[in-house]
N, C-alpha and C positions, 0 to 999 in steps of 0.2 A: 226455820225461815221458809216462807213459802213462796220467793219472790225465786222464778225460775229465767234468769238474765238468758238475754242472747250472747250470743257465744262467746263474742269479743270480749266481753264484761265479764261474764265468767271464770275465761282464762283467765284475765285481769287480777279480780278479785282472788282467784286460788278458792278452790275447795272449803277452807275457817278464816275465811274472813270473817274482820270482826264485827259486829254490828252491836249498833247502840240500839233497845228498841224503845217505843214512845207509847206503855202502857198507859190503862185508864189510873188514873192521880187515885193511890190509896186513899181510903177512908179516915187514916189516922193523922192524919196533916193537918197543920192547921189551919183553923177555920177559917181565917181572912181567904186563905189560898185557895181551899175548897167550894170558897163561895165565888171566887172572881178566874181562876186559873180554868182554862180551856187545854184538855189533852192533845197529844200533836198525834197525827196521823201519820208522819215522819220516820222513817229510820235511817240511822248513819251509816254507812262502809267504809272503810278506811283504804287506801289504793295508793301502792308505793309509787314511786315512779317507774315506769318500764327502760329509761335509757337517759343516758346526757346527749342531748343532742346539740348543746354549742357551750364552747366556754372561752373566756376574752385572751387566755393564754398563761403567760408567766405567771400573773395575782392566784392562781387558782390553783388548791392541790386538794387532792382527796376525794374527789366529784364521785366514781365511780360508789365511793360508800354511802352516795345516799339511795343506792338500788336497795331491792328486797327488802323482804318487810321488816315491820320494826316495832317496839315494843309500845311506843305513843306515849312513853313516858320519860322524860328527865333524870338521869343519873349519875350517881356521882362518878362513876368510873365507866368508861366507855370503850367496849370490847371493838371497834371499829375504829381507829382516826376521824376526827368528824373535816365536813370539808371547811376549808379556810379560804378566805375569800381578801387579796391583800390588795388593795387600792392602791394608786399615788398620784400626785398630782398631774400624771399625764393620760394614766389609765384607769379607770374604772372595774376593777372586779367585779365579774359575773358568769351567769350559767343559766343556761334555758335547758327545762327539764320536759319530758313527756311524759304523762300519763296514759296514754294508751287510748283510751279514749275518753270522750267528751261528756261533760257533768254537768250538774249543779249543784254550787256547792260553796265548798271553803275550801284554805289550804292553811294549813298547820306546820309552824318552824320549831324546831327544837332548840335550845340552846345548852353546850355544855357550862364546866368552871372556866368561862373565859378570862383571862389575867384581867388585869386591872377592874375590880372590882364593880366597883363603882361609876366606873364611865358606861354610859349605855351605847349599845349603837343601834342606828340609824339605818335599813335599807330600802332600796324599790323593789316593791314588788310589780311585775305587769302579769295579769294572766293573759290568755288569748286563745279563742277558738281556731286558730292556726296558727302555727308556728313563728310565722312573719308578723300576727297581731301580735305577737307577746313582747317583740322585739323593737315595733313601731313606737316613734314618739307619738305623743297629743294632737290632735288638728291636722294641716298640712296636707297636703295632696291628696293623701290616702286616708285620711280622715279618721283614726283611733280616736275614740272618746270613752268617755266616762257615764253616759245614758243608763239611766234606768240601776243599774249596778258599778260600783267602783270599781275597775278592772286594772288601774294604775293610781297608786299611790306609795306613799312615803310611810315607812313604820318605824316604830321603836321597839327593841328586841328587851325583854327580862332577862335577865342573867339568871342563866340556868334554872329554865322555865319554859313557855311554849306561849308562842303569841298566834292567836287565827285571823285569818286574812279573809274577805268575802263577805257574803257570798256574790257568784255570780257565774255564768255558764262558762267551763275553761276546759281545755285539754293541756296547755301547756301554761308552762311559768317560768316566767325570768327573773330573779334575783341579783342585786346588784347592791354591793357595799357601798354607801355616799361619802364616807368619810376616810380620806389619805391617812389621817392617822391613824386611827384604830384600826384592825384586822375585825373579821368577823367570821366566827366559828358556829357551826347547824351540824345538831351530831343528828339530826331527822328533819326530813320534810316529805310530807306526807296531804295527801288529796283527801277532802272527805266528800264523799257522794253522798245528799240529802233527796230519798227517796221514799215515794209511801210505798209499803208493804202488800203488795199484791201481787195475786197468782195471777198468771197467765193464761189464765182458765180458755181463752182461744188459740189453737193454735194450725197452723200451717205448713203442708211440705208436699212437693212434688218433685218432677224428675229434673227438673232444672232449680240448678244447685245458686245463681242467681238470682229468681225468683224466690227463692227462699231466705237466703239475703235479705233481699229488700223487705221481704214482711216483716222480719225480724228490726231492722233498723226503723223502718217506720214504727212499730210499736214500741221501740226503744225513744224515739223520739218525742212520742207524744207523752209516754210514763216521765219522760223528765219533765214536762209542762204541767205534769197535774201536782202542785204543790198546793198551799193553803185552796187558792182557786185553781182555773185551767188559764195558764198564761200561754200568750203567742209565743213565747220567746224567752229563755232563760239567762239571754243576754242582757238584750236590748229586746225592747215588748215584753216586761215581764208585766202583762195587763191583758186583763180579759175584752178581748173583740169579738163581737157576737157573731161576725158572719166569717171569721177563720175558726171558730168554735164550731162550727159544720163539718167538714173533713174531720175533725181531731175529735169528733162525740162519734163519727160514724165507725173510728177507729178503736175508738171504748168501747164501743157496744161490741165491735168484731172478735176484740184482744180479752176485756175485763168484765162484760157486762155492766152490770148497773155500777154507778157511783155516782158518790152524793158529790164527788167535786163538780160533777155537770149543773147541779140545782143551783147547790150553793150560787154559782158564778153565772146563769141564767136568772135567779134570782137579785143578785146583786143590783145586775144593770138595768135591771125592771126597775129596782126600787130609789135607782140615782137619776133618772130617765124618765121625768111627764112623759104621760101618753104624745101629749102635742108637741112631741120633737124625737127628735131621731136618736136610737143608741147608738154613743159613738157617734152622733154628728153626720150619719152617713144612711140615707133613707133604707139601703139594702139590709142593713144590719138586721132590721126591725124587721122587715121581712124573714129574714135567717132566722130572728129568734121566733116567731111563727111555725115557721117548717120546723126547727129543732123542738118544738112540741110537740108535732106529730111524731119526729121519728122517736120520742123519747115515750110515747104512748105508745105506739106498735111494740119498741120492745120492754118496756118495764110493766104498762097496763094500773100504773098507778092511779085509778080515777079523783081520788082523794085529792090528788097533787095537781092535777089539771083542772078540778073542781078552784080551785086554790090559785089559779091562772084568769079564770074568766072575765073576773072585771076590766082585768086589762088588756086581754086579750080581744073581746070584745069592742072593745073601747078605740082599739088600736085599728080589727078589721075596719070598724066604720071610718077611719079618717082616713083610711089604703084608698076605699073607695070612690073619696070625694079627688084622687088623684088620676080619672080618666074623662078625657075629654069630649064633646060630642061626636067628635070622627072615629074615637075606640083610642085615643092615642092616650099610655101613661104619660103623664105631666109632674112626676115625682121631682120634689125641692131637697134643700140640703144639698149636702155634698153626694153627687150621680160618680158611684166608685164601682167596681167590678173586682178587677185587681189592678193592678200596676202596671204591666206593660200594655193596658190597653186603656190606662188614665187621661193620654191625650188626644183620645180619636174617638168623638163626637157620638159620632154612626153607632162605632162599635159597643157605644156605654149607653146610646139610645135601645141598640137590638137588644140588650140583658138587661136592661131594665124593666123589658116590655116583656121580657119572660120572665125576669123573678115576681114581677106583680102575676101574672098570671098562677105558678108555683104557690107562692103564698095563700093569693085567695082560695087556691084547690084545696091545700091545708088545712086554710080555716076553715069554709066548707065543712071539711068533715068533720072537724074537731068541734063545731058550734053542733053540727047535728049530734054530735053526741052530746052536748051538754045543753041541750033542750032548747036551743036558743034555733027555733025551726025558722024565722024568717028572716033571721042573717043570715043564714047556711042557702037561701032560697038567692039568697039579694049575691051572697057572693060565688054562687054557682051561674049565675046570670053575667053577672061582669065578667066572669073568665070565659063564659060562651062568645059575647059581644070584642072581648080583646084578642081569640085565637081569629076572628075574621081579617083580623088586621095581619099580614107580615112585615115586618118592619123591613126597610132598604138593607141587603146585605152588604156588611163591612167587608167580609169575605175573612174575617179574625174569628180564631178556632174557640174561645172563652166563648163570646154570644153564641155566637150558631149552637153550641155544647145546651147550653140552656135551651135554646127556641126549642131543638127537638126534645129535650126530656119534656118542655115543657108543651109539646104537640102542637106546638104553633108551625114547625115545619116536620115534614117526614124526617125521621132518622134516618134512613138510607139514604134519602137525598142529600142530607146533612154531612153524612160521612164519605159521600163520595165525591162530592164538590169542595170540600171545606176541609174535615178534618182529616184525610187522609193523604192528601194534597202536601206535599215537604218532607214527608214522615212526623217524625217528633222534633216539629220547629211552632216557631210560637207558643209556645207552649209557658207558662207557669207555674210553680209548684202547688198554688191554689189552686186555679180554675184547673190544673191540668186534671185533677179527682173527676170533675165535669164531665170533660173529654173524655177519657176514659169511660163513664156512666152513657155517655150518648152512642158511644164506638159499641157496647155492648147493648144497649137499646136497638140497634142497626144489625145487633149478631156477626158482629168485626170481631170476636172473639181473637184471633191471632194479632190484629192489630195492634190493640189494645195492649198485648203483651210482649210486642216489638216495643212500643211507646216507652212501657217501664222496663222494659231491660235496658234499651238502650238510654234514654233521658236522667229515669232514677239510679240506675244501674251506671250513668257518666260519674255520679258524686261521688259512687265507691271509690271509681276509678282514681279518683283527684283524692282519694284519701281519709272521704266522711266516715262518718263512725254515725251519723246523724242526719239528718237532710236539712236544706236549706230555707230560707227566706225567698229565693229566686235561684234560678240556676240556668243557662246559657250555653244550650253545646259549643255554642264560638268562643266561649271564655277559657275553652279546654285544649285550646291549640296553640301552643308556643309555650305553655302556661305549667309553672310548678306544681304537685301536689301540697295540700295544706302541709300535710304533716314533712314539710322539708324546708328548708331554706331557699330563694329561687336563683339558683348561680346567676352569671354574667350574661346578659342578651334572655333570659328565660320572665316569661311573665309572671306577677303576683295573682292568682286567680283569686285570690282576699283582698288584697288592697290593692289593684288596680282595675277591678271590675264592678260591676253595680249602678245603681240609676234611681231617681227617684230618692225616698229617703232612707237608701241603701246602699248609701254610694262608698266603696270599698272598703274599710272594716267595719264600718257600721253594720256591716250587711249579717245577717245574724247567721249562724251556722250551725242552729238545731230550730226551726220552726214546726209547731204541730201542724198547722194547716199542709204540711208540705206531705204527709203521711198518707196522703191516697190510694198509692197501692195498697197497705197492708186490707184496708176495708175493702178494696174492689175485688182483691185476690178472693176474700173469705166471702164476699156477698156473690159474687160472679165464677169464680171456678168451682168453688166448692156449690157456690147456687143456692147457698142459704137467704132466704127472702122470709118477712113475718107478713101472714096472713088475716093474721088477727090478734088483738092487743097483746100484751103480757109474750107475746111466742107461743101462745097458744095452740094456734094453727103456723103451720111455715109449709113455705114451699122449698124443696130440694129440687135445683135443676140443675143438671151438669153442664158446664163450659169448657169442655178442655184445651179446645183449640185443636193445636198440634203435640200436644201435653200427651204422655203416655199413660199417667197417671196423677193425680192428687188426693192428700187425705188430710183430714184435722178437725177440730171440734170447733161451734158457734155455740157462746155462753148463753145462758137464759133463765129468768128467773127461777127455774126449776130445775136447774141440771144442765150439761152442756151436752148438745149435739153431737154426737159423732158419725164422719163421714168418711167414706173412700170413694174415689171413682177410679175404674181402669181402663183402658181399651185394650179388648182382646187381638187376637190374629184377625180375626174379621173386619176391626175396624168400629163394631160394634162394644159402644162404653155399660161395664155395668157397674151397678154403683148399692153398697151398704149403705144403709145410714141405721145409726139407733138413734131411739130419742126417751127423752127421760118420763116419766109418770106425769101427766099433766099437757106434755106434748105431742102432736097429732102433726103427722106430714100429710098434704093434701095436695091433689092433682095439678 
């Protein structure tokens, strides 16, 4: 198994855990199967539960036996008590379980010879990316639903046999017998994590033992998104969005290097998506997937595959263009989005818009120049000259300003010192904050930047993630329970009383890839890995340490992975190894 988890997971799984793998489909099969059957890139792990953390009281005996691992199969004789779960017409039998941390996936019941043969029974299952989702009815204040994956329903158990439940993104499980009469007996219940099979070919670590953390859960986060495609979200948004696909490819290339789930699911929305409308409904999107061509040319160098892009790529720069007006102003239609907490302030979705048209066009630019197409590359080097003349009115909101300076429409040090540095790590979003982050380091805020994600991304640990979020709110953290607990009396739901937008409290997902920006900004800025020229060819190694005593770790590449250290001596002065593989060249 070449899949090297982060730590949590790890410990979780145990040293033999068991995995199902998803080889290519033998030869000797039959031929309907061989003609029509697609191999899964998938493998299963099995994960016991780590602890009972609620159970309804008298109805319940035996809970503790469904810890440690378990055979995942049905028996007749069962060296364990299995748990029983005794309902009656005033109580409900039940038990919420934890799994340790956060999946996607299924959960699998076992059943032993439960007496009366014949009668089936009936239970609920809820999962829940917090403790208090699992336990949340439907609807209602706090709003548990059923979106995108079934996280609450009703099942029928086989007798003495095994029913799976899923999939969908869960750390915890509640179980509940629906019927007074019958008892209901689970001699195992057991988690299945559905994961593709990849090394961790990038990796990360310095002297702050939080920063390390966080790389690791952001890569842990975004590997749970890359399923068939790359989804937002393995809750809710298990669907590919082109412009939260930005953060979470900059985190593939950092963590995994190449993979085809980037194409595939850039592909997709190309081919569901006329040029003359927006992917996703949302003019930025289309933008995003422009730029995510270029980054996906710098590191892979695939010309074939960009060759294989141009007619609509093409196609798409010229109708960017017909969206600037005589004054220099973008006039972009659709839905004008950025992220969420800066959806209802005009200003602030005027100022990023008017730097991701600029972004884009720079983009294309280059990416036409390389594919021959020399008088689009001229036409859209021209409009990004004529749009940086323009500064749009500052909203004084840290998302645009993040853009205007990457996108050189305003200095970054101005940017950083009037704007984003301004609160510390407040307004912030788990999207745009990757931005932030990228303009902080633009400006050479090196320590900023990793105040930012200690303390913002490093707040979600706090509160109990295993995974990062859809949004996150350092105010939502004070008064406020951690997921993984119940929230006593007077204590807030930071799942189900927080959120906004179409996130409003369990809805609110609690593994999003776009949320994964540190791990990329760690590996592209401290470590100062940068591609120079396509494929990683050429790369630049620049150290960032900040106030870091040291960092080291590898940046994957079509040839080999990078390896790096940087230190600072007594002097103060950083010196820094790096090897690089046959094929690749560090440059000045």
């Amino acid at each position: 198994m070449n899949v090297l988890f982060p730590a949590v997971l790890a410990v979780t799984l145990g040293l033999e855990a068991a995995v199902l793998a998803g080889p290519p489909l033998p030869s000797a099969i039959p031929a309907p199967i061989a003609a029509n059957a697609e191999a899964s890139p998938m493998r299963h792990h099995f994960l016991p539960p780590t602890r009972v953390l609620w159970t309804s009281g008298e109805g319940v005996k035996n809970a503790d036996g469904l810890l440690g691992r378990k055979p995942g199969q049905a028996v007749l004789s069962e060296p364990v008590p299995p748990l029983e779960l005794r309902s009656s017409t005033n109580q409900v039998a039940g038990v919420l379980l934890d799994f340790g941390v956060e999946i996607q996936g299924y959960l699998e019941l076992f059943t032993p010879m439960m007496p009366e043969q014949g009668k089936l029974r009936r239970v609920r299952v809820r999962l829940g990316e917090s403790a208090s989702e699992a336990m949340a009815e439907l609807g209602g204040r706090q709003n548990a639903g059923n979106d995108h994956a079934l996280r609450d329903q009703t099942v029928t158990l086989p007798w003495l046999g095994k029913k799976m439940v899923g999939p969908s993104g869960f750390r915890f499980a509640r179980i509940d017998n629906l019927d007074p009469e019958l008892p209901v007996q689970l001699s195992q219940v057991r988690a299945v994590l559905q994961l593709r099979d990849l090394e961790y070919a990038g990796q990360f670590r310095c002297n702050d033992e939080r920063l390390n953390r966080i790389w690791e859960v952001g890569a842990y986060t975004v590997h749970l998104n890359m399923q068939e495609y790359l989804w937002d979200g393995i809750k809710r948004d298990r669907l590919v969005w082109l412009g939260d696909m930005h953060p979470e490819v900059s985190t593939i290339h950092a963590v995994f290097g190449q993979n085809d789930v980037v194409r595939r699911s850039l592909d997709l929305i190309r081919d569901v998506t006329p040029v003359t409308e927006w992917m996703n409904g949302i003019s930025s999107y289309s933008m995003w997937w422009v730029i995510l061509h270029e980054d996906l040319w710098m590191h892979g160098g695939d010309r074939g595959y960009l060759e294989s892009q141009q007619t609509y790529l093409t196609a798409l720069l010229r109708r960017l263009l017909t969206f600037v007006d005589d004054a220099g102003r973008e006039k972009l239609d659709g839905m004008r989005f950025l992220d969420w907490p800066t959806y209802e302030n005009k200003r602030a979705v005027d100022e990023g818009l008017h730097a991701m048209l600029v972004l884009a066009l720079d983009s294309g630019a280059r990416l036409t120049a390389v594919l021959g197409e020399a008088a689009l590359s001229k036409e859209c080097e021209a409009m990004t000259s004529r749009l940086r003349q323009r500064v749009p009115e500052s909203s004084g909101r840290k998302s645009p300003a993040a853009l205007l300076a990457l996108a050189e429409v305003r200095q970054a040090g101005e940017v950083a010192e009037q704007v984003l540095k301004k609160g510390g790590p407040t307004d912030l979003s788990t999207f745009y904050g990757f931005y932030v982050l990228q303009a902080l380091a633009k400006a050479g805020q090196t320590d900023a930047a990793l105040e930012f994600i200690r303390t913002y991304w490093g707040g979600m640990l706090d509160m109990g993630a295993t995974t990062f979020w859809e949004d996150f709110d350092l105010e939502w953290t004070k008064g406020s329970a951690r997921i993984d607990e119940l929230p006593a009396a007077g204590r807030r739901d930071i799942h189900g009383d927080c959120g906004a937008h179409c996130y409003v409290g369990f809805r609110h997902s609690l593994c999003h890839g776009w949320a994964s920006g540190p791990t990329a900004w760690l590996s592209q800025h401290v470590l100062g890995v940068q591609p120079v020229e396509p494929g990683l060819r050429k790369v630049r190694v620049t150290p960032n340490l900040g106030s870091l005593q040291w960092a080291e770790g590898t940046y994957p590449t079509p040839h080999g992975p990078i390896l790096v250290r940087h230190e600072r001596r007594a002097t103060g002065r950083v010196e820094s190894v790096v090897k690089t593989p046959p094929g690749v060249e560090v440059v000045p």
